[in-house]
C-alpha positions as CSV (number, residue, x, y, z in Angstrom):
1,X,0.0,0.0,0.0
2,X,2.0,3.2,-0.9
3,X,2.1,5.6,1.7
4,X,-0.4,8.3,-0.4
5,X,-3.5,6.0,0.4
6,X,-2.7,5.9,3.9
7,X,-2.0,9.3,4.5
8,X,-4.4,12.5,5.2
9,X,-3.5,16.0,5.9
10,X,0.0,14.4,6.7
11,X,-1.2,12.1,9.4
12,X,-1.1,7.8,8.4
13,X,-4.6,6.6,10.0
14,X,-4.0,3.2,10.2
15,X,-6.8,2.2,12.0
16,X,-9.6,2.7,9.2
17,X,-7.4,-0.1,7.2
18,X,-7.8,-2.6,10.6
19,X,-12.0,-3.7,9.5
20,X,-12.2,-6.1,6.4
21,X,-15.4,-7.3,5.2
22,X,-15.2,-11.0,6.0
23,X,-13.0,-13.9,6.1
24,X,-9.9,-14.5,4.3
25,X,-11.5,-16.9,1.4
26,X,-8.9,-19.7,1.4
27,X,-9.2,-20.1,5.1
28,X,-12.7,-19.7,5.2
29,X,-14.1,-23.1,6.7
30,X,-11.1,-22.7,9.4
31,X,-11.9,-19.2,10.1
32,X,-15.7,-19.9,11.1
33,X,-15.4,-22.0,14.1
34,X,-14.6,-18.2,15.6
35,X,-16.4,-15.9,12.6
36,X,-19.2,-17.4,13.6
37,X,-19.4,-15.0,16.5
38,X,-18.8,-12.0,14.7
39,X,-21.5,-9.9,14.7
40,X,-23.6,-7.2,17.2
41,X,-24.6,-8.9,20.7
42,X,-26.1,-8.7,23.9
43,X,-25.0,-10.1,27.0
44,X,-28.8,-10.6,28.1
45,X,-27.7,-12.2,31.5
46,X,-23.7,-12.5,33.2
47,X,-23.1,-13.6,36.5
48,X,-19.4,-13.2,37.8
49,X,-17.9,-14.9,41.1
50,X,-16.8,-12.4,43.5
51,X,-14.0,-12.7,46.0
52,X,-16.3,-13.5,48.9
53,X,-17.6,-16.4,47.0
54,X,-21.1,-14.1,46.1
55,X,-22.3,-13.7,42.5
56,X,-22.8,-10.3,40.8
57,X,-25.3,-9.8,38.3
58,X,-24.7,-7.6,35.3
59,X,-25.9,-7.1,31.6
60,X,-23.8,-5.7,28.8
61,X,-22.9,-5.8,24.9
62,X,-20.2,-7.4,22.3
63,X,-19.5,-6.5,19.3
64,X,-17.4,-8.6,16.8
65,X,-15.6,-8.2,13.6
66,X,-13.1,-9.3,10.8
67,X,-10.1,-7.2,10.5
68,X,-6.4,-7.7,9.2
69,X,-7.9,-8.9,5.7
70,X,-10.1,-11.5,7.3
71,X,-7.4,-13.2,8.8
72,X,-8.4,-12.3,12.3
73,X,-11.3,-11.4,14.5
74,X,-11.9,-8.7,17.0
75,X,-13.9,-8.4,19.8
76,X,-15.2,-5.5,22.6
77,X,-16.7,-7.1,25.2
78,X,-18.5,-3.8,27.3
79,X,-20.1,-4.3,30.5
80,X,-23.3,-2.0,31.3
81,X,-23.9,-2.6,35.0
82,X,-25.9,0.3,36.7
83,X,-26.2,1.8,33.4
84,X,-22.7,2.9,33.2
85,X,-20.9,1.5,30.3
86,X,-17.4,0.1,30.7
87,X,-15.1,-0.6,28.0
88,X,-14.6,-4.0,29.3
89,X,-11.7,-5.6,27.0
90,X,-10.9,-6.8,23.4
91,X,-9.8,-9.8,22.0
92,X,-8.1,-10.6,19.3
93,X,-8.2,-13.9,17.6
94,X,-6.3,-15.5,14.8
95,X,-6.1,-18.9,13.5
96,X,-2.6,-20.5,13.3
97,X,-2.4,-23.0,10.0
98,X,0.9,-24.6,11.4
99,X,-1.2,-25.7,15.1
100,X,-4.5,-26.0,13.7
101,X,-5.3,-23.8,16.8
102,X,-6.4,-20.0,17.4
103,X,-4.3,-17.9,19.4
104,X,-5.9,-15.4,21.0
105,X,-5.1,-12.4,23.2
106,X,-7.5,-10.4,26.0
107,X,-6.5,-7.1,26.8
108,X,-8.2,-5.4,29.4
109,X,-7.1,-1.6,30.5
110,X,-9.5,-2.0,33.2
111,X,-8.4,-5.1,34.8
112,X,-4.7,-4.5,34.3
113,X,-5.3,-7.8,32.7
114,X,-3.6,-9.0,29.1
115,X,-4.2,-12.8,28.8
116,X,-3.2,-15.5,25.7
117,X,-5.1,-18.4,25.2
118,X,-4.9,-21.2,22.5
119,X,-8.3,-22.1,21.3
120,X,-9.8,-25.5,19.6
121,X,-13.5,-27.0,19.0
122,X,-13.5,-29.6,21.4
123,X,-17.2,-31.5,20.5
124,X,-19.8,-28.8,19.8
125,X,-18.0,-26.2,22.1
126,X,-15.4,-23.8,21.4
127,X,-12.5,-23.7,24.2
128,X,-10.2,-20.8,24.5
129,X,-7.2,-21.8,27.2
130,X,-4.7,-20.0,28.9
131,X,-1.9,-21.1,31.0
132,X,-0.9,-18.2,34.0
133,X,1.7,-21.3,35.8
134,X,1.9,-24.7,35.6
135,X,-1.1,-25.4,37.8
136,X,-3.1,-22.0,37.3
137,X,-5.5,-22.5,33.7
138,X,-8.0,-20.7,33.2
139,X,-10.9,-21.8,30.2
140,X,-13.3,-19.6,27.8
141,X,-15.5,-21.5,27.0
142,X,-18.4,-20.6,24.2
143,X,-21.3,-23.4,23.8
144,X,-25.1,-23.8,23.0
145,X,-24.7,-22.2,19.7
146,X,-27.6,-20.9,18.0
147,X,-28.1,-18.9,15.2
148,X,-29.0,-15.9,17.1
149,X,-27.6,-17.1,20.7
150,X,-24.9,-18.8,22.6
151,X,-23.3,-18.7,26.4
152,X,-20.0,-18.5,27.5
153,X,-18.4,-19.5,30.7
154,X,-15.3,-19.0,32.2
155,X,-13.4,-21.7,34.5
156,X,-10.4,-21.6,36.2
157,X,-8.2,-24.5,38.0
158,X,-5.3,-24.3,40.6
159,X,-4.3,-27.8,40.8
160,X,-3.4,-28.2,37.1
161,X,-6.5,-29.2,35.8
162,X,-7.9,-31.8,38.4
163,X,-10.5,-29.5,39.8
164,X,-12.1,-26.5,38.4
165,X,-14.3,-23.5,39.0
166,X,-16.8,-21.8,37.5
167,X,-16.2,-18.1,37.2
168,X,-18.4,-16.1,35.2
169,X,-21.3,-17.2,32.8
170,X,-23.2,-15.2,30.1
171,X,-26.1,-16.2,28.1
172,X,-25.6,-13.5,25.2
173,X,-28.4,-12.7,22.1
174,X,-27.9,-11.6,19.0
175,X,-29.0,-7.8,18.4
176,X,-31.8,-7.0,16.5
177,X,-31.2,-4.4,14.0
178,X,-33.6,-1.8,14.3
């Protein structure tokens, strides 16, 4: 791309050349076991496990997209809880040819928080995992697939696997364009 299409009033705006307008055609069966999420959604119901062992209920929105010529996908997960809107975190997800696998990275200014995971279909779920140590893992985990819905939970273990715990839960709609 020469640098004249990339350029305005002197400035490169990279960012406008981020969105594509779906997924890369010679990778397209791979790319869908994760394009199938992309799309406008709501997070109808969440429940997240709290230190004191309580659960917190919240509502909230993603929104999920192709970018880097289709190659990848990009979501913003935002959390509207009391009606404040909070720029939870994105993801970014790519499928790697050589692993058969999808990397994937978190990044949340809020939490402090940036994550990898390596993600495969086990069955009829999706299952995004990341390694913190040897014994910490923590799972992302999207299932009950539907055309227009799906839930996600999120697991964690501190014995390497042997036992784990359920940390957050979603069951999230797709929007309806008005």
């Amino acid at each position: 791309m020469s640098r004249k299409k990339t350029m305005q009033d002197g400035v490169i705006h990279p960012i406008k050349y981020l969105h594509a307008q779906g997924p890369y055609g010679p990778l397209k069966d791979k790319l869908m076991l994760l394009g199938q999420f992309v799309g406008d959604w709501d997070i109808v119901e969440a429940h997240s496990l709290q230190q004191d062992g309580s659960w917190k209920s919240s509502k909230g929105e993603v929104h999920s997209g192709w970018i880097l010529g289709g190659t990848a996908v990009q979501d913003v997960w935002l959390s509207t809880d009391d009606g404040i809107n909070d720029t939870g975190g994105t993801t970014i997800h790519y499928y790697d040819l050589e692993s058969d696998s999808w990397s994937s990275m978190w990044i949340s200014p809020n939490q402090a928080t940036i994550r990898e995971f390596v993600g495969k279909k086990i069955g009829k779920t999706v299952v995004l995992e990341s390694r913190e140590t040897k014994r910490k893992i923590m799972k992302w985990i999207y299932f009950e697939k539907r055309k227009d819905s799906f839930k996600w939970r999120a697991e964690s273990s501190n014995d390497s696997g042997k036992n784990w715990t359920v940390t957050e839960e979603m069951f999230i709609r797709r929007q309806v364009k008005k």
